[in-house]
Structures are given as C-alpha cells and as structure tokens.
C-alpha positions in Angstrom: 12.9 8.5 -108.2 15.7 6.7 -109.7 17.6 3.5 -107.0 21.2 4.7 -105.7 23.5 2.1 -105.9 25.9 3.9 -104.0 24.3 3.5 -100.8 23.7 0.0 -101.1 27.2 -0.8 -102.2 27.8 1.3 -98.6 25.7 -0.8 -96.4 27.2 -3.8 -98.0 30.5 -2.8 -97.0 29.9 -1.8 -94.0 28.0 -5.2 -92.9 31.1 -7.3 -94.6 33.5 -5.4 -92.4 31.4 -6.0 -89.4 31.0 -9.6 -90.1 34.6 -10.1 -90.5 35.1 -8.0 -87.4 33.1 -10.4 -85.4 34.6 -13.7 -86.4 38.1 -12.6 -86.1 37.2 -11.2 -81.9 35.3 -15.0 -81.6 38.4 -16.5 -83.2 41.0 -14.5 -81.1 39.6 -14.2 -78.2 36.4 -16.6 -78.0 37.0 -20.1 -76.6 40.3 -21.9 -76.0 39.9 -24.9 -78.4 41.6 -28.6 -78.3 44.8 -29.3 -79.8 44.5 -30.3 -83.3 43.1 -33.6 -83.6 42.6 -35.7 -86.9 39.2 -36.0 -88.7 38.6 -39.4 -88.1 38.7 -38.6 -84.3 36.4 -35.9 -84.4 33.8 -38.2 -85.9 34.3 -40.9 -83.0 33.0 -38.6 -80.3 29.7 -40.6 -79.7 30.0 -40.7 -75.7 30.0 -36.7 -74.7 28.4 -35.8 -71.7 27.8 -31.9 -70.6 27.9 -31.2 -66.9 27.3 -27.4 -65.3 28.9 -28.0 -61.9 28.5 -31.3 -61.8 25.0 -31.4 -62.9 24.3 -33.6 -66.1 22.4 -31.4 -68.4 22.6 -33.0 -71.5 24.0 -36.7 -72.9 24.0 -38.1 -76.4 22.4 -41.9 -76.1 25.5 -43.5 -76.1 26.8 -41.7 -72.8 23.6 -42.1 -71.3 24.1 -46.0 -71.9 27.1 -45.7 -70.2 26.0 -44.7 -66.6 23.9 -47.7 -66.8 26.4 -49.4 -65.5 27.8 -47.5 -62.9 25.9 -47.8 -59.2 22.5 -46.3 -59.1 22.6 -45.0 -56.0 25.5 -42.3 -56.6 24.6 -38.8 -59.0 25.5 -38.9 -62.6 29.2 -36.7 -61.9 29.8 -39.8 -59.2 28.7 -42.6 -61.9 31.0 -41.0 -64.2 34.1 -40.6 -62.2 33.3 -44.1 -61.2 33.5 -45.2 -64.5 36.3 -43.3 -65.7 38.9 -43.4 -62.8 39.5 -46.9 -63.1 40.7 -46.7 -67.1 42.0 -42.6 -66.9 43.5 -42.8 -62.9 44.6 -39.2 -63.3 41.0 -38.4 -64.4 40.0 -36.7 -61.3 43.5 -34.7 -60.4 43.6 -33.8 -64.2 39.8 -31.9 -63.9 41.2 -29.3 -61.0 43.2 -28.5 -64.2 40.6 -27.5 -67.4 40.0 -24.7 -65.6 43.3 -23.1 -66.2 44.0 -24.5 -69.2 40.8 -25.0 -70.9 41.1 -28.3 -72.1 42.4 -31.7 -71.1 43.3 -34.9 -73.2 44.0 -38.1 -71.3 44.8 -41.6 -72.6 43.5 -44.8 -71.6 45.9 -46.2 -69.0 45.8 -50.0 -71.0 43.8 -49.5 -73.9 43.2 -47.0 -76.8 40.8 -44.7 -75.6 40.9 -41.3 -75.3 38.8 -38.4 -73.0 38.7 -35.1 -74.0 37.8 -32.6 -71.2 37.1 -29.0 -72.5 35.6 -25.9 -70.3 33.0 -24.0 -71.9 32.7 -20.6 -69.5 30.5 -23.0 -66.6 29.9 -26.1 -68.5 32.3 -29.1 -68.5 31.8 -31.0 -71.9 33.3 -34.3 -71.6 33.9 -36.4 -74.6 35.2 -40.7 -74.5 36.5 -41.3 -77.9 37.2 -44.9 -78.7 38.6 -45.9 -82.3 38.1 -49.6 -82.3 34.4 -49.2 -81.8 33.1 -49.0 -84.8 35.8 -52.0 -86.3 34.6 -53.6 -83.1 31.3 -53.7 -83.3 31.3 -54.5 -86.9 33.3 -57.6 -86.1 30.5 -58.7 -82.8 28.3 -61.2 -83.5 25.3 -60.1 -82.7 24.2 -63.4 -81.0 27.4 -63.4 -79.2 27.0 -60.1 -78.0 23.8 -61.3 -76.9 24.8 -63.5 -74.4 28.1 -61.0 -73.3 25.1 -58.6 -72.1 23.2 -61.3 -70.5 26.0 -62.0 -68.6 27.0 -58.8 -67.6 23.5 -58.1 -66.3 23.9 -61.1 -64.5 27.2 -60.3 -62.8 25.8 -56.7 -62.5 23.2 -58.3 -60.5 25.5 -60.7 -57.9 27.6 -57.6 -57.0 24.9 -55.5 -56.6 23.0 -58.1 -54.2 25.9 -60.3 -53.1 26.2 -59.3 -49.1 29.9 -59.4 -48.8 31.8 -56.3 -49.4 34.0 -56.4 -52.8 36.2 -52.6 -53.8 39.3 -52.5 -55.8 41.8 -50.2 -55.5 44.2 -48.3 -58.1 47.6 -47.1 -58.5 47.0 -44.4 -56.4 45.5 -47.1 -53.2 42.4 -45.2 -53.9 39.2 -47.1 -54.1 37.9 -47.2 -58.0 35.1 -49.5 -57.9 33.0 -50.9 -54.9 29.7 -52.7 -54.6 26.6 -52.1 -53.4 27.4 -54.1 -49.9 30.5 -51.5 -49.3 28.4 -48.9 -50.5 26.0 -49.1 -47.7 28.6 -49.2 -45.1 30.1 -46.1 -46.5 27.1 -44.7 -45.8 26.9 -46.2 -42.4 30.4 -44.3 -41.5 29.2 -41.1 -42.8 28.4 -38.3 -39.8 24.9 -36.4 -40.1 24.4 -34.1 -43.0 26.7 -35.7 -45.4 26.2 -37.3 -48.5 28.2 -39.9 -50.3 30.3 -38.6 -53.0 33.4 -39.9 -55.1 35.8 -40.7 -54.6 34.9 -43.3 -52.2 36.8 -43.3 -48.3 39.0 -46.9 -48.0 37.6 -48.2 -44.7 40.1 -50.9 -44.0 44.0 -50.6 -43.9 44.4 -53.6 -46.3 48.2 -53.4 -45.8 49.4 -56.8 -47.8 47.4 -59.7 -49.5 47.0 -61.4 -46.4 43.5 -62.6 -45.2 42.6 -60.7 -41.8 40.0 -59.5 -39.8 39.1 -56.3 -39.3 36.6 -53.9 -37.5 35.1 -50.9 -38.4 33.2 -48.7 -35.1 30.2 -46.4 -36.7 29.7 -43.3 -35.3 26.6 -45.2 -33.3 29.5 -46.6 -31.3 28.7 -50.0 -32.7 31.1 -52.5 -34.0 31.3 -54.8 -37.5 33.7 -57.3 -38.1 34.5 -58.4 -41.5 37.2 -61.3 -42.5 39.0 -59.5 -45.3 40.8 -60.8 -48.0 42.3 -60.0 -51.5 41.8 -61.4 -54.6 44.6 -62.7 -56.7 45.5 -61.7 -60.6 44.6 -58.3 -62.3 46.9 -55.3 -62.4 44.3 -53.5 -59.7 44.4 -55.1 -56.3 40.7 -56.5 -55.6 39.7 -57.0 -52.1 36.5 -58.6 -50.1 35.2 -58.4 -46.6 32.8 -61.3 -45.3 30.5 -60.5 -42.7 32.3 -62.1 -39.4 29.5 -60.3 -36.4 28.0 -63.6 -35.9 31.3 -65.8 -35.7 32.9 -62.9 -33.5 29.8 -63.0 -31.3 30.2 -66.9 -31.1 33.8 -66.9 -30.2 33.4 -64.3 -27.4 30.6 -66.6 -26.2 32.8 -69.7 -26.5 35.2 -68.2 -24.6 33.5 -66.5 -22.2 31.6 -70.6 -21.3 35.0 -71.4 -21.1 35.6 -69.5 -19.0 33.0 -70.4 -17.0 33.6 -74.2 -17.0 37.2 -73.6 -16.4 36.1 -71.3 -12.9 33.5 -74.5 -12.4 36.0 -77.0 -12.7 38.1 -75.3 -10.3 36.2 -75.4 -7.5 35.0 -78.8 -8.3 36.2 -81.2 -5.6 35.8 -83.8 -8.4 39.2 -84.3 -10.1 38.8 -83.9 -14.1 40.9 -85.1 -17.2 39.7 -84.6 -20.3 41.9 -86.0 -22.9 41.3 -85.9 -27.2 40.9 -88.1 -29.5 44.5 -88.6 -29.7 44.4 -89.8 -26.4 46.4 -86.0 -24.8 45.4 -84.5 -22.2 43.9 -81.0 -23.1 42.1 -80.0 -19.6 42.5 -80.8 -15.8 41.6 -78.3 -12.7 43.1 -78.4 -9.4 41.3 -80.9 -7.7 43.0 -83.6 -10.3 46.3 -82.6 -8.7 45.1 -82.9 -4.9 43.8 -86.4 -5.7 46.1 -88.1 -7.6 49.4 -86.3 -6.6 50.2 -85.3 -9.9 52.9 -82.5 -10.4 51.3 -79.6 -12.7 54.6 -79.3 -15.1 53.4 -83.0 -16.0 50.0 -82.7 -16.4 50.3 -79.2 -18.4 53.1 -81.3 -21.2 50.2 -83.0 -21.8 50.8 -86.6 -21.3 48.9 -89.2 -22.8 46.4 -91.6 -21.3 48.7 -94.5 -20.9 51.4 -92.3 -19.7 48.8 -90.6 -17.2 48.1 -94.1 -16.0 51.5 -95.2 -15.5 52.4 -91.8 -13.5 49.3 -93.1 -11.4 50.5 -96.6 -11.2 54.0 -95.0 -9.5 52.2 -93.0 -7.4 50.2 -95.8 -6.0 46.8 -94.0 -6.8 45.6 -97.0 -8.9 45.2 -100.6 -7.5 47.9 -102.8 -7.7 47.7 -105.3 -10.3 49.2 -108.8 -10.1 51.4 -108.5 -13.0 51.7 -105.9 -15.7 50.7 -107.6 -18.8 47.2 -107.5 -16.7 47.0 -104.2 -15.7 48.2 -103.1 -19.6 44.8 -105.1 -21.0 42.9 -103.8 -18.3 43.9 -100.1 -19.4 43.3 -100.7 -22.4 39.9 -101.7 -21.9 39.1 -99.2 -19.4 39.7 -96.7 -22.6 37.6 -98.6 -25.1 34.8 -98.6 -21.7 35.4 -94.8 -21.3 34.7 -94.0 -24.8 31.6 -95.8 -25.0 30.3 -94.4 -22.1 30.3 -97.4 -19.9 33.7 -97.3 -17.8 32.9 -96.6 -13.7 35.1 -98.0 -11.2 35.5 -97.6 -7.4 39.5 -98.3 -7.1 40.4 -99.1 -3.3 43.8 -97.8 -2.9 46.9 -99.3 -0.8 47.0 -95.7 1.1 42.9 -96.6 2.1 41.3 -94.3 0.4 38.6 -95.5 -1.7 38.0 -93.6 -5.0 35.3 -93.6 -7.7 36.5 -93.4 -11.4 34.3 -92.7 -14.1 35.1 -92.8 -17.5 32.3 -90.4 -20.1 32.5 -90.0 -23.9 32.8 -86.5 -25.0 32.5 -84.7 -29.0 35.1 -85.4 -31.3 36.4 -88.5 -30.3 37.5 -87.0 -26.6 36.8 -88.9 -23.5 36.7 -87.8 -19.8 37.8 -89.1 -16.5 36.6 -88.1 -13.4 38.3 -89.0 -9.9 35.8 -88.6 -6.7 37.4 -89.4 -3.2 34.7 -91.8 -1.7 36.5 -92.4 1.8 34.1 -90.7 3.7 31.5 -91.9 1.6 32.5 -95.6 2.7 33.8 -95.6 6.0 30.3 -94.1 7.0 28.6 -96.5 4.8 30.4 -98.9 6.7 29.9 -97.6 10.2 26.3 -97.7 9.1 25.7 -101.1 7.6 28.2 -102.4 11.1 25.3 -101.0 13.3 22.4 -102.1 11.3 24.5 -105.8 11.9 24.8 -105.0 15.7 20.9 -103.6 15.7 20.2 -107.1 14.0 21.9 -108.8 16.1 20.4 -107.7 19.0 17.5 -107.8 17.8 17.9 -112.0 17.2 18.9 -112.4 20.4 15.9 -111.9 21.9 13.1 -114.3 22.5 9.8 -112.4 22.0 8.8 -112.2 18.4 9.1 -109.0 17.3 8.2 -107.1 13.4 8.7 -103.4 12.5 6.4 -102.0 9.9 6.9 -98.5 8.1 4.2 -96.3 8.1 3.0 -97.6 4.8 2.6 -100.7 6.5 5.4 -102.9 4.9 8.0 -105.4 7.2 11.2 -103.5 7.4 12.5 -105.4 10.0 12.0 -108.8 12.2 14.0 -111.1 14.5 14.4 -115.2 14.7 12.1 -115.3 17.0 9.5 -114.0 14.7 10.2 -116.5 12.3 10.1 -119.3 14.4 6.6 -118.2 15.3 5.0 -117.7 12.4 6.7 -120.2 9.9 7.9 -117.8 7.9 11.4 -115.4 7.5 10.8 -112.6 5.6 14.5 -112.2 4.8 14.0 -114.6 2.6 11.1 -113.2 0.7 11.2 -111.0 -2.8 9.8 -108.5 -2.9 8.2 -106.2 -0.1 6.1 -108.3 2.6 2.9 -105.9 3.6 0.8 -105.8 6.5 -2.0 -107.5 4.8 0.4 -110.5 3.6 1.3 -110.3 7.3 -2.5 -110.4 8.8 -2.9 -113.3 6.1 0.2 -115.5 7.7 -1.2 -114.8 11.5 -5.1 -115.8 10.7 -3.7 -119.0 8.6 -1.3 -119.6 12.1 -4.1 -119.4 14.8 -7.3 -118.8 13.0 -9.3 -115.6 12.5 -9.8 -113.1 15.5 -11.0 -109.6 15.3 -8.1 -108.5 16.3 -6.4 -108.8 13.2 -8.4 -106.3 11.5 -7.6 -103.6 14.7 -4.0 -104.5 14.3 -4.1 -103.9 10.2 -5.5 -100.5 11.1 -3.2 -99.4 13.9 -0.2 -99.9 11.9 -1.7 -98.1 8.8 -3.4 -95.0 10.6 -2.2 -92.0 10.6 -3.7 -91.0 13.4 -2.3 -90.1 17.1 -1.7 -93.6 18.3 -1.1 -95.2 21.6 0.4 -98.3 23.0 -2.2 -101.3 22.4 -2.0 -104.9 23.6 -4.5 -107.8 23.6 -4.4 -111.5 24.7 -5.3 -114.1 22.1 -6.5 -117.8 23.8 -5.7 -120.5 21.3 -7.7 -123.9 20.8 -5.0 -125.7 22.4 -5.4 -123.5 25.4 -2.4 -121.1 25.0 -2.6 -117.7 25.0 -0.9 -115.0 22.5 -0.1 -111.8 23.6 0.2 -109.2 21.0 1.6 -105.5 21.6 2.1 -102.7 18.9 4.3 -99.6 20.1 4.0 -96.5 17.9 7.5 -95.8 17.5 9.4 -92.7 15.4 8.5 -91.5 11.7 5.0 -93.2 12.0 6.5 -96.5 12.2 5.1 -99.6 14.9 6.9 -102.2 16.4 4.8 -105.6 16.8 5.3 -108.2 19.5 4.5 -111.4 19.7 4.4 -114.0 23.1 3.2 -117.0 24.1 2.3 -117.0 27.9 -0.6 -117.5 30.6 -2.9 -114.8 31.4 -2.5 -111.9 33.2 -4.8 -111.7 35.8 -4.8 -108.4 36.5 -5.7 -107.3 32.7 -8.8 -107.3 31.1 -10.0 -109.6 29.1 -11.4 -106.8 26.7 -8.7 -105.9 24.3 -8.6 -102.0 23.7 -7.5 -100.2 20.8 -6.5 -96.4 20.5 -6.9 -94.6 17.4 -7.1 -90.6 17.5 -8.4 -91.2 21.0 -11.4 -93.3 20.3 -11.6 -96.6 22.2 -12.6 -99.4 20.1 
C-alpha cells in the first residue's frame, strides 16, 4: 500500500490554521498587557511579588529580602503596602484601580523607581523595578556595604524595642511607617474580633509641631498618656509619644497632697509662711492673717521677707527695737537662723500677747515661719509658777520642819524650817535628793534609830498607808517628833519637831503598812 501525501499535507493544514487560530483569540482577547516598556526595563524586574487576594503565593529572592524589613508582626500584603506607601503614596488608592484597567504603573514619589501592578484573572503580580541597581551595586564597596547592613540591623533593632511610640505620616496625614511600640497600642485600641491591617489608624490629633500631651482611653475604659512630639527635617512629618502614665500619676498625687496640706494648713491655728529661695512668699493659710493682721491682697502679691517683716514692724506684731539699724541686723540674722534650722523666738508684743516664732529650713533653698499665739500658754504658766511662789511661801512661814516626797521617794518640796533642822537646803542641791540621801542626813543629825528604816519604807510603799508618828529622845534629852501623812498621787508629807513628850501617847512608835502594825 503505497503513503498518501495528500492527507498529510491535509492534517498539516488544518493543525497550522488551528495554531494560528489560537494565538490570534490569546492575542485579542487574552490578557490586557502593560504599556510598552523598553528592554532594558523588562530585564530589571528582580523584585515581583504574586499575591491571590492578598495572599503571597510566590516571590523571587530579591522580594522576599524585601519584607525583611518591614514589621514582622503584620501579613506579607500589610509588609508590602508598608513598604511601598511611603515611596508610591498613591499605591494603595491606585490598586482599587487594576481591576478595571488591568494594569498600573506608578513612579517613585523622589527617586527613580518604578511599580508595575498587573491583574492576572485572581492574581495580583506586583513588580518594583529599579534602574540604578545594578550601576549601584556595582559601584558598593562591599566592606562598606557591610557596615550599612550592620547598621540598619542595628537601627532595625532600637525601633523595634525602643518603648516610646515613633509613626510618620505622608502627604495624605496618613500613617506610613510605625514601630513596634505604636504597633502594640494599635492593637490595644482594636475591639474584639479584629485584626490589625494597613493602613494603620492615626491615634493622636498631632495638629502642629508642637510638643503636647495626649491621652488615648482603650476600650477597657483605661487611660495612657503619652508626651508627644515631632521630629524636625524630612519631607514626611515624624512624630513620637513618650510614655507619661507615671508622671501623670505623680502630678495627680502631688496635687491631690497639696491639696491636702493646703485643707491642713487651714485649719491650723498655727500661722504659716513659707517663702522661696528668693526670699517670696509662695504659701500662707488663714491663721497667718488672724495673727499678724495682715491684709490678704498683700500677702497674695507675694511680698518678700524683709517686706513681710516691715508690714509686721507697722503693725506692731514684732517687738520694738531700739533703733532700726538693730532691728535690720537682727532680721537679717533671723533669716540666716531660719535657713539653718536654728531660728525660735518667743516675741512679747506691745498689745501683750506673747507669740512663738519659729524659723525651719525647707527643699530648694525655701524656708518657713511659723507664728503660734502663746498668751494663754503664759499667762497660765504664770498664774501657776505665782501659786507655786505663794504655796512656797506659805510653806516657809511655818515653823515645823516639813519635806514632801513623790511616790518614788525623791524631795519635791521643803520649807526653811527644814533646813535649819537638818543642816542642809535641798534647793541648793543638783540633782534629785532621794529618800535614802534623806535617811542618810537624819541618822548622821541624831544617830541611828529604827525608825529610819520604817520611815524609808512608808514613803516608798505602795501600799494603803495611814497617818504614822513616833517620838525620838535625843542624848541631850530632847525629843523629835516625826509625822508622815499620805497625801494625793502616792506622795507623803514629813514633819519634823522638837518638843517634850506627850504624855498621853505611847511610847511604842506604830507603823501602818497595808494594815499590818509594825
């Protein structure tokens, strides 16, 4: 059987047409394609990413080097429009667009860059074309671009770490770049169920360059403060928020002791005046105006201390000096005191009133005056010390030797007549004169006597005591009567006489302590 030709030459013909069928339907109707770009170009597109719906499915190395960089915690679409909207700022309005017309060419806002952005039915093929990489890198020192990497890694690491905030914002006031710090909060403010997604929300009104502080209220309810402020030079605005919880904290707490002290001071009767170390006064309560008779609009312009002093000196709520070249030196010391801590003063004043001034160093150079009215204070201390003379004095004038010892058995109190007894005024004793140094005196005076040892422990017991009383005969035939009377707060009041015997005592002498006869 012989080959026909003719049918071969058929099926050839017939497969030709079909082929060129084919590729003129793909070329007419297949996929939209770029505008024409130049060779050269074509072979720069090293950094192509392909995304189906914004999942990376495929990345030459060169593009996968490039989300390196870009914050870890966001998905690769998010790393990539975080890379790219700060050099293409229309990048993200310009990808609502490849859909209806199949591809997009943007330019680097200030370099020579390019992105091409083409739609292949669902995938997004993404391509960064940069003509001065090659020439570029050619031209890098490799040690030098080294020690460029290093320090990128470095800086990478300080705004990934650094606790303050740090975002900069683009043309549009949009945020294009944020670190890790402001990452967190964003994820802080976000409500249950959502994710964090670019581009990033701006969560402070950073209206001006002007450093402020700011709050931002979670959906927790609770509250940060941050103390923002921009940084200057760059074509993009750069902003940064310090942490400022703790020094708001503090300041509410200052305030709030302030508060306090200032509510203290007001109800203090104690008149205060605080003034600073340039000698104004900064703080005064009421009780600074009842005493001195000060008028408030003065005291709140703030006068200084000298002028204080002289307002006092008009007043006449200061002593009157006797010339005043005197009284200047004397204020001028009474500051140098007041700052050392050493100034107190109790001014008698031409009105009567007594007053006590202190003077107390405070921080920073400030010192303190405090005004205490003391009148009542001294005119009782004076009534008291006039009856104590009168109680003395009445006490002298009698002629029986008398001695009051406290319970712990020490001479509080004695008359003249005790003196001349014994040979001895225990006015004119230091130090504290005891019932033994007492029992001591009387034995040396008239010898021992068992009765010396019964009056020791009458005037030291403690328990239920009654009146005792005993007749001493001397050698020279006289005879000493001694008496102790229990008398208030366990206290006992010794007598001392020289007479003749009683006949109608006993010659026994009886002592009573806790109701046992001795």
């Amino acid at each position: 059987m012989g080959f026909d030709w003719g049918i071969v030459l058929v099926l050839l013909g017939s497969s030709l047409f079909t082929a060129v069928t084919a590729l003129y339907v793909l070329t007419r109707f297949g996929t939209p394609r770029l505008p024409p770009i130049a060779a050269t170009d074509a072979q720069g597109e090293d950094t192509v990413f392909l995304f189906d719906e914004e999942h990376l499915i495929d990345a030459t190395p060169r593009a996968q080097k490039l989300l390196e960089g870009a914050p870890t915690e966001l998905p690769e679409w998010d790393k990539l429009s975080a890379l790219l909207t700060p050099r293409f700022p229309d990048y993200l309005a310009q990808l609502k667009t490849v859909a209806e017309h199949g591809a997009v060419v943007l330019d680097e806002a200030s370099g020579a860059a390019q992105l091409r952005i083409r739609a292949l039915g669902e995938t997004l093929r993404i391509a960064l074309i940069d003509p001065q990489t090659a020439e570029d890198n050619a031209a890098i020192d490799q040690q030098s671009l080294a020690a460029l990497n290093s320090e990128l890694s470095v800086l990478q690491r300080v705004a990934s770490q650094v606790p303050a905030l740090a975002w900069q914002l683009d043309s549009s006031n949009g945020v294009s770049w944020a670190n890790n710090a402001y990452l967190n909060l964003v994820r802080e403010t976000l409500e249950d169920g959502e994710t964090l997604v670019w581009p990033l929300p701006h969560l402070f009104k950073t209206d001006g360059l002007e450093p402020r502080r700011l709050s931002i209220t979670l959906p927790s309810g609770e509250t940060h403060w941050f103390d923002c402020m921009a940084g200057t030079g760059g074509e993009q605005p750069m902003f940064f928020g310090l942490p400022a919880d703790a020094t708001v904290h503090a300041e509410a707490s200052l305030r709030n002791f302030v508060q306090t002290l200032t509510k203290t001071f007001a109800h203090l009767p104690t008149g205060l005046a605080i003034f600073n170390r340039s000698r104004h006064l900064v703080m005064f309560n009421p009780a600074l105006i009842d005493l001195c008779l000060l008028e408030p609009e003065f005291l709140t312009a703030r006068p200084t201390l000298f002028a204080f002093l002289d307002r006092l000196r008009e007043k006449q709520m200061i002593p009157e000096p006797k010339d005043y070249k005197t009284w200047r030196q004397k204020m001028t010391a009474l500051e140098q005191d007041a700052a050392s801590g050493v100034f107190e003063e109790t001014w008698t004043l031409p009105s009567g009133q007594t007053y006590r001034v202190a003077g107390r160093p405070h921080p920073d150079g400030a010192v303190a005056f405090m005004f205490e009215d003391i009148s009542s204070e001294v005119s009782l201390t004076r009534r008291f010390r006039a009856e104590l003379e009168v109680g003395q004095a009445v006490f002298d004038s009698l002629d029986e030797a008398m001695a009051v010892f406290s319970s712990a058995g020490v001479l509080t109190m004695s008359n003249n007549a005790y003196a001349e007894l014994w040979g001895s005024d225990p006015c004119l004793t230091l130090g504290e004169v005891g019932i033994h140094d007492s029992v001591q005196l009387w034995q040396q005076k008239f010898g021992p006597a068992p009765a010396w040892s019964h009056m020791q422990d009458f005037i030291t017991g403690r328990q239920l005591r009654q009146r005792w009383r005993t007749d001493l005969t001397l050698p020279n035939g006289e005879t000493l009567t001694c008496q102790l009377t229990p008398i208030a707060g366990g206290a006992t009041l010794a007598a001392f006489s020289m007479a003749q015997p009683n006949p109608g005592l006993s010659p026994s002498s009886t002592l009573a302590v806790s109701g046992a006869t001795l």
